[in-house]
N, C-alpha and C positions, 0 to 999 in steps of 0.2 A: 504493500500500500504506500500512498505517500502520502505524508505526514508536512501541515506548513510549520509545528515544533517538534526538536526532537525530543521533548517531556513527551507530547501526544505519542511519539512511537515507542518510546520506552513503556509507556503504558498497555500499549498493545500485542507487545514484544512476550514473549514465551522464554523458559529456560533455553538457554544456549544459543539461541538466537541472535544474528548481527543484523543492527541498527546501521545501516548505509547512510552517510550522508554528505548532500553535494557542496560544492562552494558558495562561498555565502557569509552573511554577518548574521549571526543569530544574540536577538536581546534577549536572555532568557538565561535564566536558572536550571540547570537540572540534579535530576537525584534518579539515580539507580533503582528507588523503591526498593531494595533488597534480591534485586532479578541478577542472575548469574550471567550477563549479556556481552557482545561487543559494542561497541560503537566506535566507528570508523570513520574516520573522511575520507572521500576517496582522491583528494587532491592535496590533503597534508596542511598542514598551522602554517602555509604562507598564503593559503588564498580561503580559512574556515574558521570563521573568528566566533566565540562563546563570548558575548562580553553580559557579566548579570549587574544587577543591580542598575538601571536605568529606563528609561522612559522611554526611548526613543526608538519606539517599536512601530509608529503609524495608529499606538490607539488598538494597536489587535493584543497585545499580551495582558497579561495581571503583571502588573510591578510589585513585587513584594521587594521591599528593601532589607538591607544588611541580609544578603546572603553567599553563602560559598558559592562559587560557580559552579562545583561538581558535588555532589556529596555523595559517597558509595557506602555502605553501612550494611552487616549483618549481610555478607553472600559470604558463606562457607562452605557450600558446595560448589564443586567446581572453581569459576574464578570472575570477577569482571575485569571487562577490556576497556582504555581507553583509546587511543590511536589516532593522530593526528591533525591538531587543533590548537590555534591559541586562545589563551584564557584568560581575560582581563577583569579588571575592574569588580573582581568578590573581594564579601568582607567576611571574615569569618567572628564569631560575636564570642563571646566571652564572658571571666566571673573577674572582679576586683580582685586587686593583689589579698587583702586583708582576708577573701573569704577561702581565696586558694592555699594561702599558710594555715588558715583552721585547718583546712581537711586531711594537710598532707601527712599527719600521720594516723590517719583513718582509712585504709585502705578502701572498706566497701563505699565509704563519700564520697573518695579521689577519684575510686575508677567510677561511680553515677556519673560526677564532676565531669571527668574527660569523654564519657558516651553521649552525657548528654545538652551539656551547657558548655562546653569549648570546642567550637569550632577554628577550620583552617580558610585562609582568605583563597587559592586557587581551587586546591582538591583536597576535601576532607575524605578522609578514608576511615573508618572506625570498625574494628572487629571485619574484617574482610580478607578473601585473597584478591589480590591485585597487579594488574600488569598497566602500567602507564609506559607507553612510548611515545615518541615523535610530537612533542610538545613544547609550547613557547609558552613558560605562564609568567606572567608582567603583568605591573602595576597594580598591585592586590595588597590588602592589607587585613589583620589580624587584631583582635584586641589582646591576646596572647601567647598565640603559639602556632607555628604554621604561616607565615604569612603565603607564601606560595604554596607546600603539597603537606598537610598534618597526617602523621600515619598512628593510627591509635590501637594497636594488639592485632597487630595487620598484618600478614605476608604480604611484600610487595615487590614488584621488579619496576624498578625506573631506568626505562633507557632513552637515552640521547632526547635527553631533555632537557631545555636553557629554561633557567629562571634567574628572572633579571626585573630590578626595581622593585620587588616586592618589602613590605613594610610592617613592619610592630612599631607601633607611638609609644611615649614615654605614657608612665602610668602605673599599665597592667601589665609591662611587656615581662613575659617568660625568657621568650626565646624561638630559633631556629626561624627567622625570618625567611630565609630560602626552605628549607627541607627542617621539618620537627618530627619526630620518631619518639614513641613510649612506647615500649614493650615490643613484642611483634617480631619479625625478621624482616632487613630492606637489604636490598639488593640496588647496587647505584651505577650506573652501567653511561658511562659515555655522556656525561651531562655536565652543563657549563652552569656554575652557578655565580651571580658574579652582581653588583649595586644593588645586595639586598642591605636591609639594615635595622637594629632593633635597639628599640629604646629603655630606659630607667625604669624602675620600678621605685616603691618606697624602700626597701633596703639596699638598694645597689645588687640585688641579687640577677643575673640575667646571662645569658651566653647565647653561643651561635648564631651570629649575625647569619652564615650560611648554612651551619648544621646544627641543631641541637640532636645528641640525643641522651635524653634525660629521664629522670625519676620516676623507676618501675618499680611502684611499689606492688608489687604482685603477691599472689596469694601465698606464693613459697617465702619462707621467713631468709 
């Protein structure tokens, strides 16, 4: 079928299935819904642009603001695919520095914390297996973690992917403005990452302007 969003055809999409998609600026958000899918471009992130969070669609989409551009979550069988695309202009939302130092030695609050109230500004990944390739993600920003790709208890393979100019503001910033990692296994394959940058928090605690990967407090002691 074809689809004028690719949200409409991930909706429509069946396990295992690949979501084709042609050149083009797409205003819009999407999310996986939990479907084990590809999604491809068939022309690659210099002519298939995701940009979320804006208006300027002609009037045909829902604007919802402050969100990730991709969000993939809870596919553990099999894998999802992403594959050729750039991805602009997501915000991934977040919790106050003060509420993420309560939690962090509560393990079951932390990991709610990261499943469900910290998101990543390009591609949030949570509990997932995942393959991201052939990707441009730019100009994204985070209110803590993730500003370009957040991987949260995720198998992931990233390849030949640039991320570039993405952003944590001073505040809430955690970390890993480029690539943020809890838990999980990543795999980082061929990718430039390069004018990401992350800002202050109230204790000066913060790192990975391009990598973080940080505090798994997991269920093993």
């Amino acid at each position: 079928g074809e689809f004028e969003k690719i949200q409409y055809a991930i909706f429509f999409a069946s396990s295992q299935d690949t979501v084709l998609v042609q050149p083009g600026t797409y205003y819009e958000d999407i999310d996986f819904v939990g479907k084990d899918i590809a999604i491809i471009s068939t022309d690659g992130p210099e002519s298939t642009f995701i940009i979320a969070n804006t208006e300027d669609d002609g009037g045909g989409g829902v604007y919802e603001p402050d969100e990730s551009v991709v969000t993939i979550a809870n596919v553990t069988s099999n894998q999802a695919v992403l594959d050729g695309f750039t991805l602009r202009n997501g915000y991934g939302k977040g919790v106050n520095f003060e509420y993420f130092i309560s939690v962090a030695s509560d393990p079951q609050a932390f990991n709610d914390m990261m499943y469900n109230y910290i998101k990543s500004g390009g591609v949030s990944v949570i509990n997932s297996s995942v393959t991201l390739s052939n990707l441009v993600i730019k100009n994204n920003t985070a209110e803590n973690f993730g500003g370009g790709i957040g991987l949260v208890d995720s198998y992931a393979e990233l390849n030949n992917i640039v991320l570039d100019n993405n952003h944590i503001p001073d505040g809430n910033a955690l970390g890993g403005s480029g690539v943020a990692i809890n838990g999980g296994v990543t795999s980082i394959n061929n990718c430039i990452i390069r004018n990401n940058s992350v800002g202050l928090n109230l204790y000066q605690l913060n790192g990975g302007g391009g990598i973080l990967c940080g505090f798994n407090f997991s269920d093993t002691p």
